[in-house]
N, C-alpha and C positions, 0 to 999 in steps of 0.2 A: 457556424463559426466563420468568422470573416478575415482570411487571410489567405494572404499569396503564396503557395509554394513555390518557390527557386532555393536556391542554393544558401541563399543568408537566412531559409526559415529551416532547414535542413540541419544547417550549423549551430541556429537556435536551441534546435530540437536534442538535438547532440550533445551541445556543450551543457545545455540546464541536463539533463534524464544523464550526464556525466558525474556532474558535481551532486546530487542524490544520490547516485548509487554510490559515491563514496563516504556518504553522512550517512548511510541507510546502516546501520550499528547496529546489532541486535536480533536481529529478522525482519522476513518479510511483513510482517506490518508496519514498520516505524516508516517506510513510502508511505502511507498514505496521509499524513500530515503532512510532508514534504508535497509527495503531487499533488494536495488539493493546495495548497502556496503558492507553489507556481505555475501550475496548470490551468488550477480554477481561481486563485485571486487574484496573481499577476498578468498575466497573457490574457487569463476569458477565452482558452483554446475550448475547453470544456467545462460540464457542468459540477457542482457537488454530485449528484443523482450519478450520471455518469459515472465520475472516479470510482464512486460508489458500486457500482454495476459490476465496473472491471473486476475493482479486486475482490468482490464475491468473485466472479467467474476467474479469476485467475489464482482464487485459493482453494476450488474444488476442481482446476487440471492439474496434471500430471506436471511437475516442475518446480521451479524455484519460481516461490510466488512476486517478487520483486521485478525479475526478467520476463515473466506471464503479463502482469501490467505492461509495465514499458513497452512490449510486442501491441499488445492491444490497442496501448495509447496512441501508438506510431500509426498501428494501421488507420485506427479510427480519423485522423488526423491529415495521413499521408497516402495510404495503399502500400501496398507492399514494402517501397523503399522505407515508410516512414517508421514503420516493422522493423527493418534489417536497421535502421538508423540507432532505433527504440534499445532494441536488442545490445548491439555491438555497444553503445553507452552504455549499457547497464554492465555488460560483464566484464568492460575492461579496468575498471577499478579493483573491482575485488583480485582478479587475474591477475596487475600489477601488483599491490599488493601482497597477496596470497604469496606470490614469486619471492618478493625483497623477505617476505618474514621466512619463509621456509629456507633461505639460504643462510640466514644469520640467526635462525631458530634458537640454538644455544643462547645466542647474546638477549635475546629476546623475551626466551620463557621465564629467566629467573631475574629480570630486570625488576625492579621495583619501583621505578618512575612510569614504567611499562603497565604495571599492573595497576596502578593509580590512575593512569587516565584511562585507562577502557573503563575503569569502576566509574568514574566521574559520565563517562559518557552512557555508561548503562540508565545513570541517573536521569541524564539528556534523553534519552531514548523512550525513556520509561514515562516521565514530564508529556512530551506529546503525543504516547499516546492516550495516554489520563485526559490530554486536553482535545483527541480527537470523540474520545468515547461521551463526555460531556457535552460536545457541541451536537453530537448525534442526537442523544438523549435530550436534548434539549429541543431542538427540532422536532423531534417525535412529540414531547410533550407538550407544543407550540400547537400541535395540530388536533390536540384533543383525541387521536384515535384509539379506541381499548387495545382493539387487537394487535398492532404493533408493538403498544409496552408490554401487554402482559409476555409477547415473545422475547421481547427481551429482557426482561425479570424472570423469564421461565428458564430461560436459556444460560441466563450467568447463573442463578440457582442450582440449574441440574449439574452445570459443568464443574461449579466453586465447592458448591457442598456435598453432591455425591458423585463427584468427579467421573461425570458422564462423558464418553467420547466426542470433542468438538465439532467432528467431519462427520459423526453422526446427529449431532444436533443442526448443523449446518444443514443437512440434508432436510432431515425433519420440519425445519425452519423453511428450506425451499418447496417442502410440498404443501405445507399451512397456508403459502404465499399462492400456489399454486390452485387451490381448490378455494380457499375463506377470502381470498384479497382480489376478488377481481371486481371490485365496487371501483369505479375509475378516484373513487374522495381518496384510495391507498395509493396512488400516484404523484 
């Protein structure tokens, strides 16, 4: 990646991994159409693969998988500062936030203009990631490889229809990767 770290890529960093975490609606997956937008379309900080990388690795630690990226992204990008950068964008949204509604809670819960737009944006939330999971799948099926689709046909199968534990198929999925995919054509 070809950029200057000073102060104006800092505040970069910051103010994009800001204005995400407070669009990030839903859970920790709806980042990752957001960072691969700005991460990997706009800037070219990093790659698809990459984002990709993180949020595996940031959905099987310990945490809030949203603030596990952002840490990741920061370091990957910055070293430590770009960490703590990562980090403090991501959690000061929701912590604003979180604060204004728990204070006016009452006013809030039984609102029905209130309840209308989180539904509307559940909708938004849900839209990308339908359009992240397509572009994947797409990819995958761009490269002709069996054993990645069949994993992920195995994978939405076991979890959709015999509603298999995700963090156990995720695992599962990471020892497949581990031992069947080290043909460098699965890179």
């Amino acid at each position: 990646m070809d950029k200057k770290i000073d102060a104006k890529f800092y505040w970069t960093l910051f103010k994009s991994t800001f204005i995400i975490s407070m669009f990030t609606v839903g859970g920790g997956y709806v980042i990752i159409p957001l960072l691969k937008a700005k991460y990997v379309d706009e800037y070219h900080w990093i790659s698809d693969e990459e984002t990709l990388n993180m949020v595996a690795i940031a959905q099987s630690t310990p945490g809030i998988m949203a603030v596990n990226t952002a840490i990741m992204l920061g370091y990957r990008m910055a070293g430590v500062l770009g960490a703590i950068t990562g980090m403090f964008a991501t959690i000061l949204p929701p912590l604003i936030i979180i604060s204004i509604v728990a204070t006016f809670y009452d006013l809030v819960a039984q609102n029905e203009q209130v309840k209308l737009v989180l539904k509307g944006m559940q909708c938004g939330a849900t839209a990308l990631l339908l359009n992240v999971a397509i572009d994947l799948l797409q990819k995958q099926f761009s490269k002709k490889l069996i054993l990645p689709i069949v994993i992920i046909l195995a994978t939405f199968i076991a979890n959709i229809f015999f509603n298999v534990n995700i963090m156990l198929l995720v695992a599962i999925d990471g020892l497949i990767g581990l031992f069947f995919m080290r043909d460098k054509k699965y890179s």
